[in-house]
C-alpha positions in Angstrom: 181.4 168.3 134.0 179.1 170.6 131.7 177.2 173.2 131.8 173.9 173.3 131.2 171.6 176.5 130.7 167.6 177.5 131.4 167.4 174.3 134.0 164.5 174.8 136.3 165.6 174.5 140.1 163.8 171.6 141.6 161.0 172.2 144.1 162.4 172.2 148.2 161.2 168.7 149.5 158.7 169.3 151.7 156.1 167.1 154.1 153.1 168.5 151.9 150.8 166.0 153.9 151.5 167.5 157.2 151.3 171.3 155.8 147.5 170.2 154.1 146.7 169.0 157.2 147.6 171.9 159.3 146.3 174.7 157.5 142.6 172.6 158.1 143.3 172.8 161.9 141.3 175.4 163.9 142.3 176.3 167.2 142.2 173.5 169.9 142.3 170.8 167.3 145.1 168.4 168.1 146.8 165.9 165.4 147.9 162.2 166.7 151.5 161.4 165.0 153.2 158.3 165.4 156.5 159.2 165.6 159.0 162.1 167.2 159.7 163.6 163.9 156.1 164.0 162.2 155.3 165.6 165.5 158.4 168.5 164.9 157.2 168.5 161.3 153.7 169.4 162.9 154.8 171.7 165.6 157.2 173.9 162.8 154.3 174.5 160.7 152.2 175.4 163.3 155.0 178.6 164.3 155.3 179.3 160.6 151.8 180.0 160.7 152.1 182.1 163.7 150.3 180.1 166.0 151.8 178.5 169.3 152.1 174.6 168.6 151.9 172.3 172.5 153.2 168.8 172.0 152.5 165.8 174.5 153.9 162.4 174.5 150.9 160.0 175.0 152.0 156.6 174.6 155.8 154.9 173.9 155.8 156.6 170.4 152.6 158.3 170.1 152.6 161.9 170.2 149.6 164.5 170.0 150.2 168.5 168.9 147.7 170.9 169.8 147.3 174.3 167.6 146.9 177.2 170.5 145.7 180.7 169.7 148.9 182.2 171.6 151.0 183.4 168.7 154.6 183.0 168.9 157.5 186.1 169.5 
């Protein structure tokens, strides 16, 4: 072991794609994803946002997230 000094802290790993993506949403727009956990990805950013996220399964692994003008609590 060693220590090393003045090391910049790596940036958190984030889903960059999804945030882009939801910050061009308006309200009532709906993103297809094709799997359970790109539709959580979706549905977190919407609440971080402040907005109400609404999430349907629409086929076997096909979901669809709606951005709703109800902000969350």
């Amino acid at each position: 072991m060693k220590i090393l000094k003045n090391q910049p802290i790596p940036a958190k790993r984030t889903t960059s794609h999804i945030v882009a993506m939801v910050k061009q949403m308006q309200v009532g727009d709906c993103i297809e994803c094709n799997n359970e956990r790109d539709a959580q990805a979706v549905c977190i950013t919407i609440r971080q946002l402040g907005l109400k996220p609404v999430r349907r399964k629409v086929a076997d692994k096909m979901f669809r997230v709606w951005m709703t003008a109800v902000p969350t609590i």
